[in-house]
C-alpha positions in Angstrom: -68.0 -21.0 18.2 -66.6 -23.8 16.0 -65.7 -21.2 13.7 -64.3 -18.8 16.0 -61.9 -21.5 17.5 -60.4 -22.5 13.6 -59.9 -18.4 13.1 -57.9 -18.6 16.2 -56.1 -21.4 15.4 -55.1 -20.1 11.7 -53.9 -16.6 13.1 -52.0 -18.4 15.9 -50.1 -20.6 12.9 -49.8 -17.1 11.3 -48.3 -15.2 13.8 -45.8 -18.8 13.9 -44.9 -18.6 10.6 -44.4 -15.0 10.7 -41.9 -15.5 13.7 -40.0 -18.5 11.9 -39.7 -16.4 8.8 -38.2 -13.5 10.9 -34.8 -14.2 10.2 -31.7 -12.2 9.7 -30.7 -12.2 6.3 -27.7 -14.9 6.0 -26.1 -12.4 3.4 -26.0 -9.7 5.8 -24.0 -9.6 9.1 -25.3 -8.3 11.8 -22.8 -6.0 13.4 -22.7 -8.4 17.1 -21.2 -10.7 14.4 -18.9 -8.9 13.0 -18.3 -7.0 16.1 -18.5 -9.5 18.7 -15.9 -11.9 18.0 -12.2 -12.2 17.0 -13.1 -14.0 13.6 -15.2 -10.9 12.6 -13.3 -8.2 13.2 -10.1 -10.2 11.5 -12.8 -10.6 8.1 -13.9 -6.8 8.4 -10.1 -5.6 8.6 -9.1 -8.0 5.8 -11.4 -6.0 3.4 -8.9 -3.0 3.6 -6.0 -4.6 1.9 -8.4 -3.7 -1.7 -7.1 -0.3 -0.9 -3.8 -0.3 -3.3 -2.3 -3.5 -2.7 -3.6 -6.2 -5.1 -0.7 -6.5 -7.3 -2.3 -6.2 -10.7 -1.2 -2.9 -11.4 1.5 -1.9 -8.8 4.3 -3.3 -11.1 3.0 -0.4 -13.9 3.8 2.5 -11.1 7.1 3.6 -12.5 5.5 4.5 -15.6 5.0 7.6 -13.8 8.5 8.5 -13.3 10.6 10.4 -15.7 13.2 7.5 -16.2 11.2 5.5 -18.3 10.6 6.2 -22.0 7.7 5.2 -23.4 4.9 5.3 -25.7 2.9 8.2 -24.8 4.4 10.4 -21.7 1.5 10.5 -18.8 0.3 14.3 -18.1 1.5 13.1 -14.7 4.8 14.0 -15.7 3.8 16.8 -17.9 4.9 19.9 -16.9 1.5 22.1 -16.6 -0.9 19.0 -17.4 -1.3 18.1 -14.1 -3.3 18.9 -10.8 -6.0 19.0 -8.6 -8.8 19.3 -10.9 -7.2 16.5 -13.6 -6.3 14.0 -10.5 -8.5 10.8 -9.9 -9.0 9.6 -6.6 -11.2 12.0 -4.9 -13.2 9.2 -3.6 -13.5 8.5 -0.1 -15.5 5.2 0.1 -12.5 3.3 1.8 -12.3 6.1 4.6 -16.1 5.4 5.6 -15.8 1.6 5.6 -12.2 2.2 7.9 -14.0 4.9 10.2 -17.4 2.6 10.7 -14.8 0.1 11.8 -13.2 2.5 14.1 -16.4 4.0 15.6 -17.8 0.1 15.9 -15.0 -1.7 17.3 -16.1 -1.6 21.3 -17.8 -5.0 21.7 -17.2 -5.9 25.4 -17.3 -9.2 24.3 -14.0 -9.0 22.9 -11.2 -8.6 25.3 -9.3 -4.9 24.6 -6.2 -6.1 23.6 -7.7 -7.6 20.8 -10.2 -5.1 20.1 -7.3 -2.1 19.8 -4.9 -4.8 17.4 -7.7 -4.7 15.2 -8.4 -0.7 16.0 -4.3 -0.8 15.0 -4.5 -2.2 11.7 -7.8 0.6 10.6 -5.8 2.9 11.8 -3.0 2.1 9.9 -5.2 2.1 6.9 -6.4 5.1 7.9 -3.2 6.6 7.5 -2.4 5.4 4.6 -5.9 6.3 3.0 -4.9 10.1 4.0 -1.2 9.6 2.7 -2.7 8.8 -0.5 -4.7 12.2 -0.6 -2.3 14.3 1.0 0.2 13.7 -1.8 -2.3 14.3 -4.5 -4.2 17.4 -3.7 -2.8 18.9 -0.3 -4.8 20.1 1.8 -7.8 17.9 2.4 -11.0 17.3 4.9 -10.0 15.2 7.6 -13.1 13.1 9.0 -12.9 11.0 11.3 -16.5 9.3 11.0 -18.7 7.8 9.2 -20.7 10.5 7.6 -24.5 9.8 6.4 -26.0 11.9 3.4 -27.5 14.6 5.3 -24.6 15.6 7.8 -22.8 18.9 6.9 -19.2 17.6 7.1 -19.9 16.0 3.5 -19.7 19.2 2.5 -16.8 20.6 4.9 -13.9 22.4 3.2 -10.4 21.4 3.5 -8.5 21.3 7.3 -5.3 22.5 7.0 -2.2 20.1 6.4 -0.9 20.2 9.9 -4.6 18.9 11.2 -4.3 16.2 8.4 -0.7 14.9 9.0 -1.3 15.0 13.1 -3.8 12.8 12.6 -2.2 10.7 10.2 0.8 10.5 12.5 -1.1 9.6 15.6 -2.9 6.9 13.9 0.3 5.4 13.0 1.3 6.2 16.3 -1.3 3.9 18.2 -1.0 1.3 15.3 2.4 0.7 16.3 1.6 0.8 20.1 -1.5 -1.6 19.7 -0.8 -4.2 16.6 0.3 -7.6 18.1 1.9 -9.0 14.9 5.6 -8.8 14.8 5.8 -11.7 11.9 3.8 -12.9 9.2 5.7 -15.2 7.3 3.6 -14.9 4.1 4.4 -10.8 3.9 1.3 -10.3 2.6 -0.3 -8.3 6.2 0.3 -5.8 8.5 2.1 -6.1 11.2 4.0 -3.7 13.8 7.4 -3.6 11.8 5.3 -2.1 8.2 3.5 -0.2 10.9 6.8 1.3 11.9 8.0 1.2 7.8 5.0 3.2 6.9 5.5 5.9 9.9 9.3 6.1 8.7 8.3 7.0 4.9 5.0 9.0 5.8 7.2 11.2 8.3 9.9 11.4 5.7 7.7 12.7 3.0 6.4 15.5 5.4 9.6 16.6 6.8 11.5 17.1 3.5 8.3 18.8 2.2 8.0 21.4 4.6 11.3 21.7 4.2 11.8 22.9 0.9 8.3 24.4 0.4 8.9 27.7 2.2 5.6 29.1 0.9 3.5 26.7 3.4 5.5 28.3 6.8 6.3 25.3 8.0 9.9 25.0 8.1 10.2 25.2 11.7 8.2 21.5 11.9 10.5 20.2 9.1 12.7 18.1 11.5 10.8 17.2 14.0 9.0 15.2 10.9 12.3 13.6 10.0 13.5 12.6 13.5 10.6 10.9 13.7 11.2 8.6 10.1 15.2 8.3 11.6 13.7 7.0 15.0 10.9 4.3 13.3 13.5 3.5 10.6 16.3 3.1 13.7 13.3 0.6 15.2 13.3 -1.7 12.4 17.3 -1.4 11.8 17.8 -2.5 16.0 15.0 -4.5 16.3 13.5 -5.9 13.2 15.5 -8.5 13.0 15.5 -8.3 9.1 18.8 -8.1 6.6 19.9 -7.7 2.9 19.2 -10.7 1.1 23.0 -12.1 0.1 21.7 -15.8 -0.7 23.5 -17.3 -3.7 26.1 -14.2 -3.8 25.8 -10.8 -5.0 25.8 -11.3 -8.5 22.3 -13.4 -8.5 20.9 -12.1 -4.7 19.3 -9.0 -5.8 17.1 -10.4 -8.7 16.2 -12.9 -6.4 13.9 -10.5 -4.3 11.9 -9.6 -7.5 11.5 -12.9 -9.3 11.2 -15.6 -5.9 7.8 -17.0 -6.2 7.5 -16.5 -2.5 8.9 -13.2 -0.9 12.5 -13.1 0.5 10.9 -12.9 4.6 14.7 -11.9 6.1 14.7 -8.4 3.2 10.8 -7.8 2.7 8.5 -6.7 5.1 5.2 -6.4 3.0 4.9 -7.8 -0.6 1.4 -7.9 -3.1 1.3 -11.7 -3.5 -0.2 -13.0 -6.5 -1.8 -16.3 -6.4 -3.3 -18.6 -9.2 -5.4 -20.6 -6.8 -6.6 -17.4 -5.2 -7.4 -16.0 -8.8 -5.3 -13.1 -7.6 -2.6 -12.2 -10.5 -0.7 -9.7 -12.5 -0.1 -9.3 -16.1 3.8 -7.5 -14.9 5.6 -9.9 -17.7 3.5 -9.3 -20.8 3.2 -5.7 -19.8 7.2 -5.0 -19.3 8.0 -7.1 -22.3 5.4 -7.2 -25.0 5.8 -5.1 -28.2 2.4 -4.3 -29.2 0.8 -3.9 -24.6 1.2 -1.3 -22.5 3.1 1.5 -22.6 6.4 -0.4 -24.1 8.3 1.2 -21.2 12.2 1.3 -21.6 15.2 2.7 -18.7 16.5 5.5 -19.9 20.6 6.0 -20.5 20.7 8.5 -18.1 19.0 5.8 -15.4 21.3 3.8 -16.0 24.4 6.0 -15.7 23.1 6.1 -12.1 24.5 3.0 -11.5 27.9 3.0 -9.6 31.2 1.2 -10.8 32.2 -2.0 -9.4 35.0 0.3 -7.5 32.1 2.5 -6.4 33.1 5.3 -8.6 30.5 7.3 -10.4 30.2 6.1 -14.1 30.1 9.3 -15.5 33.6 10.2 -14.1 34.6 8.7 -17.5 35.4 11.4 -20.0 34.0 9.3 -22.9 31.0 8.1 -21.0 28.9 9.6 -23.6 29.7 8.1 -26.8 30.9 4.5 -25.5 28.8 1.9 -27.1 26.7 -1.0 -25.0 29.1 -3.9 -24.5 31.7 -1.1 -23.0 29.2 0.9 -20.7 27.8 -1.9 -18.8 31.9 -3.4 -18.1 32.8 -3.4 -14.7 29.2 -1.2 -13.1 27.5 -2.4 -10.4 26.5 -6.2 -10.4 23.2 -5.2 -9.8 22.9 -3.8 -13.4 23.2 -7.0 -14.9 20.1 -8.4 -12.6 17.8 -5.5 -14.3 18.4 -5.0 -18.1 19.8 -7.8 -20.0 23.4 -7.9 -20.0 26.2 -10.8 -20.2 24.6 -14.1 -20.0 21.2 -13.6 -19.4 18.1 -16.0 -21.1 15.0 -14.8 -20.9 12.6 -17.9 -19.7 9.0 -17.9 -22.1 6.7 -20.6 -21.4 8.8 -22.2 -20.0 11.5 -22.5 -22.3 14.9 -20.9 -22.3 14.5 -18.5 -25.5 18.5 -18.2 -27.6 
């Protein structure tokens, strides 16, 4: 009996220990805490801003564009070289993290206005996810959920691009109906006015493509597209409450939005903010000016014959235009010139020190 009693007891302390150690791992979330409070649904939504716009790389884009010259021309830009098959970025790992958001996001714990500003900012995401893909390869799959392995839409061909861009613009829509955010002083988040930005450009983009690509039949939708960007655009113009930055004149105001340690709130409505203490940086400097990294990229002549005369008068009005040498093309153009190449009396700051 003695014997039986000290089994009982030692099982007992077993079936203890067992509960104690049944814990939920402190590295893992349960979804009622990600779900079921304000905090975690701000933390789950932060993890979207990976998608694009950490600024290591986003000063490197206009590599891409056909007035730069550089080292090695990108097949980008190569007529031929370029296309659906060649592209990156058929991955679609973002779009399940943003939908498992979407689909999860109905704790009645949290109060609905502030479950649907966080629905806002997926969808925003969302949209932008799809912009991405719409631009590269066209016609793409629109899902809407998150998929596991064994569900047939992994395999579902492409939806055609009015299914796409509906959805992309009714995302946008209700992320502009449902974001709270009209200011974030740091202009490194979303908020309603980039909400409205974003809808302006993505509606843009759509309207002038179906405008001059007759082969897709969908030239009758081509302005309803764009009086939607002229409406969201209008938005921000009336209501906004932003402005051109004209601080310290105009010969020094536009350089300042690109080289202010902070960004300019009263011009910029979203900026990639590097950080030191964040360990969140950007090699732009080294890349735009070293000799020997990157792709050594240099404005072409004929970018810069884009830029206006101080009178407004195109530059290349002037018969000799062509053959006039530095000191004389860059006389009397635009003052905006002189804050992007080096011109007049610019020095170039290296560590610190004023270089001659």
């Amino acid at each position: 009996m003695k014997k039986l009693f000290i089994g009982i007891l030692l099982g007992s302390a077993c079936f203890t220990a067992c509960n104690k150690l049944d814990q939920i791992p402190q590295s893992t979330a349960s979804k009622s805490a990600v779900f079921g409070s304000e905090n975690g649904l701000k933390l789950y939504t932060n993890s979207f801003y990976g998608m694009g716009f950490l600024p290591r790389n986003s000063t490197r884009e206009d590599v891409l564009s056909d007035y730069l010259a550089v080292k090695a021309v990108d097949n980008f830009i190569r007529e031929g070289s370029f296309g659906a098959n060649t592209s990156s970025g058929w991955s679609w790992t973002d779009l399940r993290n943003i939908n498992y958001f979407i689909q999860n996001n109905n704790d009645p714990a949290v109060p609905v206005a502030i479950r649907n500003n966080y629905q806002g900012i997926a969808r925003y995401f969302r949209a932008y996810f799809y912009m991405d893909k719409v631009k590269r390869f066209g016609d793409v799959p629109w899902i809407g959920k998150p998929l596991d392995v064994d569900d047939p839409a992994v395999n579902a061909g492409r939806d055609k691009r009015e299914v796409v861009m509906d959805s992309v613009l009714a995302d946008l829509d209700f992320a502009i109906a449902n974001i709270t955010a009209t200011n974030d002083p740091s202009r490194t988040t979303i908020t309603k006015w980039v909400a409205y930005a974003f809808k302006s450009r993505v509606c843009l983009f759509e309207g002038t493509y179906r405008k001059y690509h007759t082969e897709l039949n969908l030239t009758g939708t081509a302005n309803k597209w764009l009086e939607e960007a002229a409406s969201a655009a209008d938005q921000i113009i009336k209501n906004g409450g932003y402005s051109l930055n004209t601080a310290g004149g105009p010969g020094v105001s536009y350089r300042q939005l690109f080289i202010s340690p902070t960004p300019l709130a009263n011009e910029v409505l979203q900026a990639a903010v590097a950080d030191v203490n964040l360990n969140v940086l950007n090699d732009a400097n080294w890349w735009w000016t070293s000799g020997t990294y990157g792709a050594k990229a240099s404005l072409t002549r004929s970018f810069i014959n884009t830029y206006l005369n101080i009178d407004g008068t195109p530059f290349t009005n002037n018969p000799a235009y062509p053959t006039m040498v530095f000191k004389d093309e860059v006389k009397n153009r635009d003052l905006r010139l002189k804050q992007t190449i080096r011109m007049g009396d610019y020095k170039r700051i290296s560590n610190g020190q004023q270089l001659p």
